[in-house]
C-alpha positions as CSV (number, residue, x, y, z in Angstrom):
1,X,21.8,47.6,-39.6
2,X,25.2,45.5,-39.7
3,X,25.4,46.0,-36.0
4,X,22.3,44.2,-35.2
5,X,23.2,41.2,-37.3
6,X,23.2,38.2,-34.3
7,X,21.5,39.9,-31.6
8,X,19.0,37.4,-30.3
9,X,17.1,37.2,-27.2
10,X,19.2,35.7,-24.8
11,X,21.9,36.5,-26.8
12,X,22.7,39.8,-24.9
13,X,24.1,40.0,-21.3
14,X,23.6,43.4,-19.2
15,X,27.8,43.4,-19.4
16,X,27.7,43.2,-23.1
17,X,25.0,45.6,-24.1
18,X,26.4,48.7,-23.3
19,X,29.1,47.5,-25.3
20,X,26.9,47.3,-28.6
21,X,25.2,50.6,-27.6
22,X,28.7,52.6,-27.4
23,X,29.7,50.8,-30.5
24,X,26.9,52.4,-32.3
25,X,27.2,55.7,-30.6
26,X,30.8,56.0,-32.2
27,X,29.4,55.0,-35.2
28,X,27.3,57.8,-35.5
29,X,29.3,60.5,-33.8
30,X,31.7,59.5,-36.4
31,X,29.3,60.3,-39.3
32,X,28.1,63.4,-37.3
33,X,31.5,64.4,-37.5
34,X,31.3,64.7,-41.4
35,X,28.2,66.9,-41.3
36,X,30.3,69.6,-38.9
37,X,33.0,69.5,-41.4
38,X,30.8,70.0,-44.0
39,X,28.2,72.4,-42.4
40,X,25.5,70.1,-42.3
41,X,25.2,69.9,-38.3
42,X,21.9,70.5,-36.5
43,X,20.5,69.4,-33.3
44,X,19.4,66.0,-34.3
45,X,22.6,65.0,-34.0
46,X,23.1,66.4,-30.3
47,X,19.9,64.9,-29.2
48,X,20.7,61.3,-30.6
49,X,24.6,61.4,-29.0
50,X,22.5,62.5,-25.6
51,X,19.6,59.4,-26.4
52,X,22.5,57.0,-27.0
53,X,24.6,58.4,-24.2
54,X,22.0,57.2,-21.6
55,X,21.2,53.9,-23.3
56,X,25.2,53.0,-22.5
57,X,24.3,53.7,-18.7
58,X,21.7,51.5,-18.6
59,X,18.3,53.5,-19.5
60,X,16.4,51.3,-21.8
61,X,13.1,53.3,-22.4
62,X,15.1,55.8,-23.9
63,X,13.8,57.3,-27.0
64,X,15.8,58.9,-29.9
65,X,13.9,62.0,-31.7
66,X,12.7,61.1,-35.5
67,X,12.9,64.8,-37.0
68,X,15.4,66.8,-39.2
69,X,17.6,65.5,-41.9
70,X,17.0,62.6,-43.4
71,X,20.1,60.6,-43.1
72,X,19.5,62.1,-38.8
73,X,16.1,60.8,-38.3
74,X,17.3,57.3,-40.0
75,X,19.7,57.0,-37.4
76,X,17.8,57.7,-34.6
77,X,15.2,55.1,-35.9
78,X,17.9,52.7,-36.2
79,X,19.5,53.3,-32.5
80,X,15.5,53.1,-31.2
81,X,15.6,49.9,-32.9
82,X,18.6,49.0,-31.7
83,X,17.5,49.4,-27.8
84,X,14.3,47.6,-28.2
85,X,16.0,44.8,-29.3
86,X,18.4,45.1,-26.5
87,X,15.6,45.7,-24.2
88,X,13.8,42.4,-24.7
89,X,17.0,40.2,-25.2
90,X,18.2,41.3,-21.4
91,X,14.4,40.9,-20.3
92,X,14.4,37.4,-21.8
93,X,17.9,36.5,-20.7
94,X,16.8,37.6,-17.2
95,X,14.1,35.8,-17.4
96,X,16.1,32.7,-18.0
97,X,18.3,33.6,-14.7
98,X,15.0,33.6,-12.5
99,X,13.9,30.3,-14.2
100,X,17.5,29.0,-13.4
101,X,17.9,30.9,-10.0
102,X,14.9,29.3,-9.1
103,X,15.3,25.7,-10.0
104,X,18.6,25.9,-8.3
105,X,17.5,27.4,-5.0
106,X,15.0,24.7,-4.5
107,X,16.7,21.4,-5.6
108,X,17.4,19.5,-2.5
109,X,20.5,17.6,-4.3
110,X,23.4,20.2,-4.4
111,X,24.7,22.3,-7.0
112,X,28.5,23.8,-7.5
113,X,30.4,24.9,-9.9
114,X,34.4,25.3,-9.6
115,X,36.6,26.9,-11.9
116,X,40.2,25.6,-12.4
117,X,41.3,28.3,-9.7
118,X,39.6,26.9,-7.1
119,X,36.5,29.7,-7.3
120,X,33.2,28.5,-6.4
121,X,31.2,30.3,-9.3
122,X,27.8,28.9,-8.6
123,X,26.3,27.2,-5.2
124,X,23.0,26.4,-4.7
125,X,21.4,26.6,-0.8
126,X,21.6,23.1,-0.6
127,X,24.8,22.3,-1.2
128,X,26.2,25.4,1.4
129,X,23.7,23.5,3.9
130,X,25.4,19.8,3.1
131,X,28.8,21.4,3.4
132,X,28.0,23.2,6.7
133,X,29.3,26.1,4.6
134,X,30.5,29.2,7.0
135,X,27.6,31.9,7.2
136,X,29.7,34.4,5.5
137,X,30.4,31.9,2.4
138,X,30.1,33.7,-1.2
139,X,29.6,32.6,-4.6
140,X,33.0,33.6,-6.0
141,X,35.2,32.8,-2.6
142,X,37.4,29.2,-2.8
143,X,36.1,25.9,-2.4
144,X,38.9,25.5,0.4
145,X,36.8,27.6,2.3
146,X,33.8,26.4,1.7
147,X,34.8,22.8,3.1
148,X,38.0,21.5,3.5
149,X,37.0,17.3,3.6
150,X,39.7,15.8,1.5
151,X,37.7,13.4,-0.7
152,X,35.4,16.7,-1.6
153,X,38.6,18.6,-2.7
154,X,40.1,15.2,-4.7
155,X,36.6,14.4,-6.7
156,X,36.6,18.2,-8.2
157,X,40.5,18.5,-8.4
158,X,40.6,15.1,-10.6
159,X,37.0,16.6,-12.6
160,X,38.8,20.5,-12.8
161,X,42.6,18.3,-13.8
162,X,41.6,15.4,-15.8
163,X,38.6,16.6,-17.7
164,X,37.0,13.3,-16.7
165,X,33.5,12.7,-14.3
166,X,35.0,11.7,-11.0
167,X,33.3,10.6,-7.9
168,X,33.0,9.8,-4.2
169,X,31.3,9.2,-0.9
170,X,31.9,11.1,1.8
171,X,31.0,11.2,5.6
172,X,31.5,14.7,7.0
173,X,32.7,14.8,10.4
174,X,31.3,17.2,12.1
175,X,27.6,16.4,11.1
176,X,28.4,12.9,10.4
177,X,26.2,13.4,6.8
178,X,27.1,11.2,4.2
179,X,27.5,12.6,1.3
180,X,27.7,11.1,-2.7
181,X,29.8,13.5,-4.6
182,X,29.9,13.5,-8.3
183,X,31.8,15.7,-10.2
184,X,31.2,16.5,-14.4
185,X,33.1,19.0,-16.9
186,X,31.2,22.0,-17.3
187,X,31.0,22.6,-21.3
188,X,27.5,24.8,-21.0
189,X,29.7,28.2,-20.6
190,X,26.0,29.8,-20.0
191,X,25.8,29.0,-16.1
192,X,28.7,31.0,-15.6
193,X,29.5,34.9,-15.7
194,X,32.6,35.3,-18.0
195,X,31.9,33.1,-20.8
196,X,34.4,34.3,-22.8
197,X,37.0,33.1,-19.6
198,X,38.9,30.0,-21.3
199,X,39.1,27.4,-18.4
200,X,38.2,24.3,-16.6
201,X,35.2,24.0,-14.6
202,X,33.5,21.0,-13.2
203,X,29.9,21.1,-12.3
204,X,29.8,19.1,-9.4
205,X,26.5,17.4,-8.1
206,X,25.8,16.4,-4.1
207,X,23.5,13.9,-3.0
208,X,22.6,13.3,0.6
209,X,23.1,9.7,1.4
210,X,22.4,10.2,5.1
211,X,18.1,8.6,5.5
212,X,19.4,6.2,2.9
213,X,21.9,4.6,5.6
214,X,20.1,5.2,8.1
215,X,17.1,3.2,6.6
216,X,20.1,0.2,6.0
217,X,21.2,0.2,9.2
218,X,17.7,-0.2,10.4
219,X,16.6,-2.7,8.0
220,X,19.7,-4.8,9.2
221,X,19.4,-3.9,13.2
222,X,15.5,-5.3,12.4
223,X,16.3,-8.5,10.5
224,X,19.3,-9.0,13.2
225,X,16.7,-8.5,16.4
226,X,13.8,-10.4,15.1
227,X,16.1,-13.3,14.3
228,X,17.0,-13.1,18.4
229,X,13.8,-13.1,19.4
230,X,12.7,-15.2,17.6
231,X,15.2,-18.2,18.5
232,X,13.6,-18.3,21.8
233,X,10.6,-19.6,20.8
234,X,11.7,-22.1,18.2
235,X,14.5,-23.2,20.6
236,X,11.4,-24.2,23.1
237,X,9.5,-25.6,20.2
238,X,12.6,-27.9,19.2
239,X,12.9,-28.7,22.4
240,X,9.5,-30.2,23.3
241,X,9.7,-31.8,20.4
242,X,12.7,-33.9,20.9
243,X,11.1,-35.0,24.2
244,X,8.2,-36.2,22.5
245,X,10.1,-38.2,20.9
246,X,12.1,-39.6,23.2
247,X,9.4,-41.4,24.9
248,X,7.6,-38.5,26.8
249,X,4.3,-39.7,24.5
250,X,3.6,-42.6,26.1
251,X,3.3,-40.3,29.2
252,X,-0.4,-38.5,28.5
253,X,0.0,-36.0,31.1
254,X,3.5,-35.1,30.4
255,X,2.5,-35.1,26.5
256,X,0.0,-32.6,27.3
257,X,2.2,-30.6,29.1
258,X,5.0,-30.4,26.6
259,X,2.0,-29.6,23.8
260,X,1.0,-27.0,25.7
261,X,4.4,-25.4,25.5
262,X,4.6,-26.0,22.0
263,X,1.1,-24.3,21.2
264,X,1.9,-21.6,23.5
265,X,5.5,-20.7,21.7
266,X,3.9,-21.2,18.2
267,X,1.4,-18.0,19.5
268,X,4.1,-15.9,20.4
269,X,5.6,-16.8,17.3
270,X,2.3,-15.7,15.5
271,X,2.2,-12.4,17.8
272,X,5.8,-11.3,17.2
273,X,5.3,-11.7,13.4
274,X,2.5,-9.8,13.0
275,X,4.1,-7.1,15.5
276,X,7.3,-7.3,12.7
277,X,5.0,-6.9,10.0
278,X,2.2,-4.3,11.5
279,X,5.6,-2.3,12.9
280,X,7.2,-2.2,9.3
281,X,3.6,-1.0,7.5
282,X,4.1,1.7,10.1
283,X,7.2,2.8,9.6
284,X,7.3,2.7,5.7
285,X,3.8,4.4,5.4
286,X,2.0,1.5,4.0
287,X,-0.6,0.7,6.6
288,X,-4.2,2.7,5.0
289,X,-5.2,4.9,7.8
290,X,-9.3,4.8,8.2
291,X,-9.5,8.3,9.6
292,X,-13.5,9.4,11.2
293,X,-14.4,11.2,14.3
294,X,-14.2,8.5,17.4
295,X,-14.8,8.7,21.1
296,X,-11.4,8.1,22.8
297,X,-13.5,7.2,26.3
298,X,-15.4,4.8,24.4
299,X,-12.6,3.5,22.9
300,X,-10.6,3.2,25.9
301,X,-13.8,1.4,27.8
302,X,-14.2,-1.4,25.6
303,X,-10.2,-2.4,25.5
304,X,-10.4,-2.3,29.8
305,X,-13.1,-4.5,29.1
306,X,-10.9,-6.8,27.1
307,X,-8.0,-6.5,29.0
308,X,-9.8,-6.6,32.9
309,X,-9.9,-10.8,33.1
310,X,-6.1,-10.6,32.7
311,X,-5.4,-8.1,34.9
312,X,-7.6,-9.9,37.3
313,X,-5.8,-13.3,36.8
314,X,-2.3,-11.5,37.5
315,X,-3.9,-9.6,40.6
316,X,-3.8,-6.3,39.4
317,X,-6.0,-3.6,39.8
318,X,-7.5,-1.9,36.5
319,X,-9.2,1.6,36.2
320,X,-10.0,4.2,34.5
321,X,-10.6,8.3,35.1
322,X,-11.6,9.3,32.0
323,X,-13.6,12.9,31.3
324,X,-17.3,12.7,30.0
325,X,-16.7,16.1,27.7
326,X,-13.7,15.0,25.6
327,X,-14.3,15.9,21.9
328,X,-14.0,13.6,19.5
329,X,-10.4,12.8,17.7
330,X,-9.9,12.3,14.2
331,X,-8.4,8.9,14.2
332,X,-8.1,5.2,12.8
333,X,-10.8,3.1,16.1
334,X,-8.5,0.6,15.6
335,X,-5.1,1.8,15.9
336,X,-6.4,4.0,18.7
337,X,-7.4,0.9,20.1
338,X,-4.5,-0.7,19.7
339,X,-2.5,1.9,21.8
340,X,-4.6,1.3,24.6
341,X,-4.5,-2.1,24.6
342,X,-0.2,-1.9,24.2
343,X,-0.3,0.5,26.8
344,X,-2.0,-1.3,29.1
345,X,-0.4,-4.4,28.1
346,X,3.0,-3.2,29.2
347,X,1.8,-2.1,32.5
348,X,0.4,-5.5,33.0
349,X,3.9,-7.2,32.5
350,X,5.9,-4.1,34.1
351,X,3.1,-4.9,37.2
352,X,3.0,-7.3,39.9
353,X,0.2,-9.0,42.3
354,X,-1.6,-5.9,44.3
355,X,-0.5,-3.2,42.2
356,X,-2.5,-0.7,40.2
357,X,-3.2,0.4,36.8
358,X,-5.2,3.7,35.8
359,X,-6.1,4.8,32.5
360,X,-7.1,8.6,32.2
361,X,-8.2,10.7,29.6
362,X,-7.7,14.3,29.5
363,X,-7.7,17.6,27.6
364,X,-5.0,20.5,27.0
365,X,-5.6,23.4,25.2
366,X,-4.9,22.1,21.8
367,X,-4.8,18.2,22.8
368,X,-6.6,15.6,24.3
369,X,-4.4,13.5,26.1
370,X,-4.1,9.4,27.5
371,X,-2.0,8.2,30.4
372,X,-1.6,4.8,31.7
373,X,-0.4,4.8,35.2
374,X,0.9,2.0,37.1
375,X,2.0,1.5,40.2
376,X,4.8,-1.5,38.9
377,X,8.7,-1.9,39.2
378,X,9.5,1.2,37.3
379,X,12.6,1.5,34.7
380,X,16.2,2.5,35.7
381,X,16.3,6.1,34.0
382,X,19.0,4.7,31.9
383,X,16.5,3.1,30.0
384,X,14.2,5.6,29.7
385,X,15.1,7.2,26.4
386,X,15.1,3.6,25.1
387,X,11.9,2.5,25.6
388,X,10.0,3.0,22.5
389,X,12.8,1.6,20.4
390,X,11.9,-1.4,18.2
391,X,12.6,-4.6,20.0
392,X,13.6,-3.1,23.3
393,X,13.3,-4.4,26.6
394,X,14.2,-3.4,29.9
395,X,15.6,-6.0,31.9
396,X,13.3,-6.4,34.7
397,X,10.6,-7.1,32.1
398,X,12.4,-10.1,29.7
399,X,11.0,-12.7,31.3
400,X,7.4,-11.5,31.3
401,X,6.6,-12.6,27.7
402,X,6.6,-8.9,25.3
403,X,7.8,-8.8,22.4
404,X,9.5,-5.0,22.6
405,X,7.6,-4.2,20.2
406,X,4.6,-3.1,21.3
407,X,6.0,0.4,22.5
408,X,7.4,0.9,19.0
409,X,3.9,0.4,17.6
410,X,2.5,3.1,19.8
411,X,4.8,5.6,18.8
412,X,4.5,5.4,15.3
413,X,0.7,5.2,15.2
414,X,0.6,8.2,17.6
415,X,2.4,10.5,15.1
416,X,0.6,9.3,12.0
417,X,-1.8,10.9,13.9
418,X,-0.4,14.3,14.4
419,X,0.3,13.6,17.8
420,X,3.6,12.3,20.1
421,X,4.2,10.2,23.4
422,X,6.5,10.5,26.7
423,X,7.2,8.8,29.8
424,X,8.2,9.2,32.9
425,X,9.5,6.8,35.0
426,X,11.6,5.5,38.4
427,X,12.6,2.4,39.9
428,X,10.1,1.5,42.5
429,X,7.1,4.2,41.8
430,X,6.0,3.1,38.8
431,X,6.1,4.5,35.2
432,X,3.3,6.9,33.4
433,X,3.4,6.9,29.7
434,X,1.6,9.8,27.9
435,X,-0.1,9.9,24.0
436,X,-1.6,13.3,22.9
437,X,-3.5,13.5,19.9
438,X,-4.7,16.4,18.1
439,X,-8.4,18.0,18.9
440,X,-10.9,17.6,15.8
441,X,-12.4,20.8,14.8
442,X,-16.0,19.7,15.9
443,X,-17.7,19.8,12.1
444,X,-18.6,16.1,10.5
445,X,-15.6,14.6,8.6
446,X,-16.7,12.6,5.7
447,X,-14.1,9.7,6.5
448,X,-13.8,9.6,2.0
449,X,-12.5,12.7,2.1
450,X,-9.6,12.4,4.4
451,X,-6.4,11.4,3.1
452,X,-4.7,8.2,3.6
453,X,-1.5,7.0,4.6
């Protein structure tokens, strides 16, 4: 009974249980040993050596036969009660490794531990992703060959060494992640395999830094562009002003003029804003989506509608192909609305007097598709990747009054609807940019019942 004095579950490892079985096994052998000398051997004795004998290799359902002497069969029952308790401490303890296992294997911050040795004991899959770790990589192989950045090897050297959290930032060159490494003393001896090994470790902790800048960068590139653009239309605000005042009031028909240019700057001044601030809802996920079945060919008619006097004034033709048996989309009317109109606004200013602009609607096989097609100046194919950047504008088209905005709009309300955009484009035939969205299933959406974002 003294044996099983301590023996918890969770307290046994698979290493150490054969350990406690053999112990016992001895044990008893030892006392079987007595009854030989003194006559007093049977069988029961045979058959509890052969019971305890396969519980050392491993075999847990084992069962030791109750029967002969007295002082036999209370052995047995004690090495029976022996393996159940071993039994269900292993199950519980490997229980515990699942549980742990799994947590680990799913964390998206990484996980290592390193021994004083330089042994990676423990590594999660995201941390051998963070580290572009080599495919044949192992738990138990060096951290040198895991990755060999010199700030990752200082910040666990000074943990392993010193005894002491350390920390660092890191940008990996070859995927150019950035990476926040923090680095612990390990004192729970449980997450490793030899807890009885007397050493240093250092948990150390990986955090992937790299959205985070990129988010900064952009937050600064957009506060940096708008301020540009911006300029532009105070500088012709202050500008009118000052000739106001320098006698150009007393002048009615050169007052109106430079009114005019005032009112008109203080509306492109209003437009870009509310680009800025429609453009930012989109990208952080803040604009509410009102998501229903809609007619794209309605939708499209009504903003060629809008749009036609303009394209009239500028001497441009406006048109439409669009198919009579399109299903419907499920989609936000007014965002959809608001692609067409970009879409064809940018055609308008990409467009000169006698060219041509055609809107058609189509479907694919899992799409429905919308082109605007013009007949304009067409964009140098180095600019072509560029275009549906924020605040982008091809040269040809700076003095023509956009924002570059507008583009940026339609590509981020075309995939918060699950679908994408394209263009093609050449200097002197025009440009034809593409928005697919995905085909509703057909039933009745109850617009309540559709997700927001």
């Amino acid at each position: 009974a003294a044996i099983l004095v301590g023996l918890t579950a969770g307290g046994a490892s698979a290493d150490a249980a054969p350990v406690i079985i053999a112990v016992l096994i001895v044990s008893l052998l030892g006392f079987g040993a007595s009854w030989v000398l003194s006559g007093r051997l049977s069988g029961g004795v045979s058959r509890l050596a052969s019971a305890g004998s396969r519980a050392v290799e491993g075999d847990y359902t084992v069962r030791a036969s109750i029967g002969g002497p007295s002082e036999v069969a209370e052995a047995s029952e004690s090495l029976n009660h022996l393996i159940d308790r071993l039994r269900a401490a292993l199950e519980a303890g490997g229980s515990e490794r699942i549980r742990l296992s799994s947590i680990l294997n799913t964390m998206t911050d990484g996980v290592l531990v390193v021994d004083d040795e330089g042994i990676v004991e423990l590594v999660n899959p995201a941390a051998l992703e963070m580290l572009d770790a080599p495919p044949e990589f192992r738990a138990g192989d060096r951290m040198v060959t895991l990755n060999r950045d010199h700030e990752v090897l200082r910040v666990v050297n000074d943990c392993v060494n010193e005894r002491t959290p350390a920390q660092g930032q890191v940008e990996l060159l070859g995927s150019r992640r950035l990476l926040n490494v923090v680095a612990v003393p390990l004192t729970d001896e449980a997450l490793v395999d030899e807890p009885t090994r007397t050493m240093n470790r250092a948990l150390v902790l990986l955090n992937d830094l790299t959205e985070l800048r990129r988010v900064d960068v952009t937050r600064t590139e957009f506060v940096a562009n708008a301020s540009h653009e911006l300029r532009t239309p105070l500088a012709a605000i202050r500008a009118s002003a000052e000739t106001l005042q320098l006698g150009a009031l007393n002048d009615p028909d050169a007052a109106n003029d430079f009114l005019d240019r005032i009112g008109d700057n203080v509306k492109r001044m209003e437009g870009m804003i509310s680009e800025m601030l429609e453009l930012s809802r989109l990208e952080t996920g803040q604009e509410p989506m009102h998501l229903a079945p809609i007619s794209l060919p309605d939708v499209v008619n009504e903003e060629i509608d809008r749009l036609r006097p303009v394209a009239e004034r500028a001497g441009v033709d406006l048109g439409s192909d669009l198919s009579e048996d399109l299903p419907a989309i499920t989609a936000d009317r007014t965002m959809i609305g608001q692609v067409v109109s970009n879409l064809v606004s940018n055609a308008l200013h990409a467009s000169d007097s006698g060219d041509s602009i055609i809107v058609v609607a189509g479907r694919g096989p899992d799409e429905i598709s919308l082109s605007v097609t013009d007949t304009g100046r067409g964009i140098e194919a180095e600019y072509v990747p560029h275009v549906f950047e924020r605040f982008y504008k091809v040269d040809s088209s700076r003095t023509d009054g956009g924002t570059g905005i507008g583009l940026a709009i339609v590509k981020h309300i075309a995939q918060a609807h699950g679908g994408d955009v394209s263009v093609e484009s050449a200097p002197g035939r025009g440009s034809k940019f593409t928005v697919t969205f995905p085909v509703s299933s057909g039933r009745e959406i109850d617009p309540s019942t559709l997700s927001e974002s």
